[in-house]
N, C-alpha and C positions, 0 to 999 in steps of 0.2 A: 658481405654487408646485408644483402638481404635477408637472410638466413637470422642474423641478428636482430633487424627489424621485424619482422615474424615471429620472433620466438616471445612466449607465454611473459617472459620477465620485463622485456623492452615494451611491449602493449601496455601493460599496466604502471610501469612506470613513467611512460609519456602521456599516458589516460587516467587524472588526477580524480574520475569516477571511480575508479578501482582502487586508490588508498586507504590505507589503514583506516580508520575512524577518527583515532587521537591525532592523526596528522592534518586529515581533513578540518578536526575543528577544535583543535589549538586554539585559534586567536578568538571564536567562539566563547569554549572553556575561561579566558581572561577574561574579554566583557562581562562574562557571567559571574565568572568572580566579583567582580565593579560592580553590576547592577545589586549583588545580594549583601553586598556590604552597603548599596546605598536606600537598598530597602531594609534593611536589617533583620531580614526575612531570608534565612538560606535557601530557602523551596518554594518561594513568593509564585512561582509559574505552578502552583499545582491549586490555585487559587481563579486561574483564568476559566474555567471552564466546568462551574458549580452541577450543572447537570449532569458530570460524566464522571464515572470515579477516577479518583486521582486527578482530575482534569484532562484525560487523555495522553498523562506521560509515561504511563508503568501498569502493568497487571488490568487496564480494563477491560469488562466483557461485551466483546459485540454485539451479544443478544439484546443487553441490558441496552445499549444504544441503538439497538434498530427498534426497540419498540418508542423510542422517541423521535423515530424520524414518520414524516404524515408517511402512511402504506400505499399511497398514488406512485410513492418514490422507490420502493421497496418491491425486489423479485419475491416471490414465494421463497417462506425460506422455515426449518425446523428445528428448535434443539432437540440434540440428542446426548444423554448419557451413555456413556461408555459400558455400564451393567446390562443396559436393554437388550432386547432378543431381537436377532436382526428380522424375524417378524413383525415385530414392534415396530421396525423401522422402516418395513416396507408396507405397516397399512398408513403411518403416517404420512408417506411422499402420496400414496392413493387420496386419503382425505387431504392434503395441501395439492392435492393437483402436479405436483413435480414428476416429470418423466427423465428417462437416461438421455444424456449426458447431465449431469451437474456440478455442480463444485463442493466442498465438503473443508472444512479449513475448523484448525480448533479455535474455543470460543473465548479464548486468550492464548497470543501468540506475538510475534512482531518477525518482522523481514522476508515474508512468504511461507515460512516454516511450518509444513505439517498440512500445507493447501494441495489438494490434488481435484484434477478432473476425475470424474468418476463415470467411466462409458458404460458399464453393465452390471451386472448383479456379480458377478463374481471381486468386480475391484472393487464395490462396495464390502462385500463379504471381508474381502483382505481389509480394509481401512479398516471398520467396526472393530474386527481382530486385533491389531496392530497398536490403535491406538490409545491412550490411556487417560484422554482429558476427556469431559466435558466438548461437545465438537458442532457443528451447524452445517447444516446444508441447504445450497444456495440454489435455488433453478439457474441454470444457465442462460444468459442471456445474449443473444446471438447478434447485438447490435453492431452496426458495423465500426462505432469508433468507441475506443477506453481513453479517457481523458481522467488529471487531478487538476481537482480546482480548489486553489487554496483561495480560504476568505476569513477575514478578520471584522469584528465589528467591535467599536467601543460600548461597554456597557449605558455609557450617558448618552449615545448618542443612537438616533434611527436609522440610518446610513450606512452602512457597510462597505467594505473594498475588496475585489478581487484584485488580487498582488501576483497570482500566477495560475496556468495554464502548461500543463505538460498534456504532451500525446504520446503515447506508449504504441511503441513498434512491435510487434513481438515478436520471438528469436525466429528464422526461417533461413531456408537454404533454398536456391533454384540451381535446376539440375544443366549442365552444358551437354548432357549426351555422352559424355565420356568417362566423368567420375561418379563412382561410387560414392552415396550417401556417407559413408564414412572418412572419405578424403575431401567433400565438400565441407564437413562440420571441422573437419583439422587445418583447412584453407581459410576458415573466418576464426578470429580470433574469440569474438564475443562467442561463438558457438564451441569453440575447443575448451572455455575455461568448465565447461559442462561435457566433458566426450565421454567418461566413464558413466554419467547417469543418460546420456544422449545412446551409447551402445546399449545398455541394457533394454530403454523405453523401445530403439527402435530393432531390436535383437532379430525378426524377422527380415529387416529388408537392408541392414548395416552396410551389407557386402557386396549390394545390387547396384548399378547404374542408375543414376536418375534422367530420365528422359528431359531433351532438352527441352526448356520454357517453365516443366514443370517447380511449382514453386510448395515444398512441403514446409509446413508448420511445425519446429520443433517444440515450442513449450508455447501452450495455450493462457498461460497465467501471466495478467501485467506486473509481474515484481520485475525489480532491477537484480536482484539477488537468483534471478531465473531466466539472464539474458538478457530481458525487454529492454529495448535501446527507447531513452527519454528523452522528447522532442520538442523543444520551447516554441509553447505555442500563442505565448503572450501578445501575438498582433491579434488575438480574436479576442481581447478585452474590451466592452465598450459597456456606456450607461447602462445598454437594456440586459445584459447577461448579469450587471451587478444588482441589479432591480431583481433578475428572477432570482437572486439566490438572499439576497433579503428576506424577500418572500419565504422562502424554504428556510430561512437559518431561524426567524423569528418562531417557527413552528415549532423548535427543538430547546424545551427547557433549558434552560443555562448553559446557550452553546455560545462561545463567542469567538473564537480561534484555532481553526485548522483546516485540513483539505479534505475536500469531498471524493472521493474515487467512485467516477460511475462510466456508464455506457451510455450512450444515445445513437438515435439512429443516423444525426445531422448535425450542425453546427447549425442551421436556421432552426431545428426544432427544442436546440438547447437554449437559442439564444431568446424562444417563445416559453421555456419550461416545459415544450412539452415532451413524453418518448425520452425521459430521463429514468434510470433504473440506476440508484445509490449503491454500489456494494458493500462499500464504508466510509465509516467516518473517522476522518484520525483526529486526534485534540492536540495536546500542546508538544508533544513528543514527534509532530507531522513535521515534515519538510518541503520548502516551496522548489518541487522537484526540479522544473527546469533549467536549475542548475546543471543538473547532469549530463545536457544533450554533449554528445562526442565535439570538441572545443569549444567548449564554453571556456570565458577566461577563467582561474582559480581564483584570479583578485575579484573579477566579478562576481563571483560565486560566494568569494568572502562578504563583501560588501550588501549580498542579498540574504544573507544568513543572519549578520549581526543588524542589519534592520528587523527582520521579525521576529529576533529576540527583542529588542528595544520597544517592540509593538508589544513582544507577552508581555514584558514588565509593563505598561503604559496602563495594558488591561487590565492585570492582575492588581497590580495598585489600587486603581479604581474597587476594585470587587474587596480589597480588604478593608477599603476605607468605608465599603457598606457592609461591612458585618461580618464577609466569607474570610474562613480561618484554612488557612495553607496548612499541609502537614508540618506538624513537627518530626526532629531528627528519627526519634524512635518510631515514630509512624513508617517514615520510608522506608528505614530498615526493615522493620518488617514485611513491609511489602513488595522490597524489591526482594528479601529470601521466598514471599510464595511467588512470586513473579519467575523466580529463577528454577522453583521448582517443579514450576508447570509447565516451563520451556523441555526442560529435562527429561517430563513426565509422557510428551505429545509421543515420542516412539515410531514415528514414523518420518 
């Protein structure tokens, strides 16, 4: 029995974070069907969020949206083409100030894909090689928490709401003195759904003992798609976090719906704005993560899903009835084929 319980198929199907997509949001998919018939707007949600292309649901550029967030909020950070001479690319981190370690992710992407930490000049070397988009890179920022903070605001109105707070864990093993790093990563299940990219990363030390207490970091990236266990962190909502993100949201042309991904070094300095570092911005395609933390209810998760779709239509409404024009059919189309083929194209 426990053998069954442990095993890769029984984890994911008692852990409704681990579902297909379409399973996940089915009753989603219906509302949405409801809403776009009651907007007679098929794409009404790509209308929420006039400053960002698409509205933040398909093919936006990160670059394009960091230069609209204030730089008080913002790591050091460069684009880079994929033709440049990795010369080019190392007087640029010189003139931005960026030293090794930093993160490096392409400048359209979605689910973590194509995000790597980059420790030295040689993994820089390999990524520049490798990959085949348009790409950024990020200083790393070494604060001690990663939080998403999703936040909505109506365009009529001054006020704003944060609706959710996840904390992201990221993936790790502690060592009992006995097992090998590779039978501690096949002993957690979240860390096994990754053992063939966990063996190769830690291909030096796979076969070695982890000394007891020692606690190693296997994936440095807050994606879900990369491990990171998401942690509802919604008791830290109050008046003054939704005041400091007013502030910030107002700053950002035609931003009015989705989650903020950053770092800070505290929960009092966030809740001041201060020692806040944005890494992104997601728009209408965001999700109010803390859902995911390991048993959240599915029904509650439903029921937090189809509210802020009910809030994009709300907003999206509004901004059609001032003037902003949703894509049409052949718009999306098109955009989700370059969207799909710059997913394609990342190569790494």
């Amino acid at each position: 029995m426990n053998k069954i319980r442990n095993s890769t198929f029984y984890v994911k199907l008692t852990h409704w974070e681990y579902w297909n997509f379409y399973v996940v949001y089915a009753f989603v998919i219906l509302y949405y069907i409801y809403l776009a018939i009651k907007s007679r707007t098929l794409l009404f949600f790509t209308a929420s969020n006039p400053g960002i292309e698409n509205s933040g649901f398909i093919g936006e550029s990160k670059s394009e949206i960091f230069r609209k967030i204030p730089s008080e909020y913002l790591p050091p950070y460069i684009f880079i083409k994929p033709k440049e001479t990795i010369s080019f690319v190392l007087d640029k981190l010189k003139e931005h100030e960026i030293s090794f370690p930093f993160i490096a992710k392409p400048d359209v992407g979605e689910r973590g894909q194509g995000i790597s930490k980059i420790n030295d000049l040689d993994a820089l070397r390999y990524y520049h090689t490798h990959i085949h988009v348009p790409y950024i890179i990020q200083a790393f920022v070494d604060y001690e928490l990663e939080l998403g903070v999703f936040y909505y605001r109506f365009p009529n109105q001054s006020k704003g709401v944060v609706s959710s707070i996840v904390r992201k864990g990221f993936l790790s093993v502690t060592g009992d003195g006995k097992s090998t790093l590779k039978q501690l990563i096949e002993n957690y299940p979240r860390a096994r759904f990754r053992l063939s990219y966990l063996e190769n990363k830690f291909a030096y030390r796979i076969n070695a003992i982890v000394p007891k207490g020692e606690t190693i970091e296997l994936e440095g990236i807050g994606n879900h798609s990369r491990g990171t266990t998401f942690l509802n962190a919604n008791q830290l909502i109050n008046d003054q976090l939704r005041h400091v993100f007013d502030g910030i949201s107002k700053q950002i042309d035609g931003f009015y719906f989705g989650r903020f991904d950053l770092r800070c070094k505290s929960i009092e300095d966030l809740c001041r704005g201060e020692n806040i570092r944005i890494l992104e911005l997601n728009g209408a395609g965001a999700e109010p993560a803390h859902i995911y933390q390991p048993g959240f209810s599915f029904w509650e998760g439903q029921k937090v899903l189809l509210y802020h779709w009910k809030v994009l239509y709300q907003i999206s409404e509004i901004n059609i009835r001032n003037g902003i024009k949703p894509l049409n059919f052949q718009q999306a189309r098109s955009e989700m084929r370059k969207h799909a083929q710059a997913l394609k194209s990342i190569g790494i």
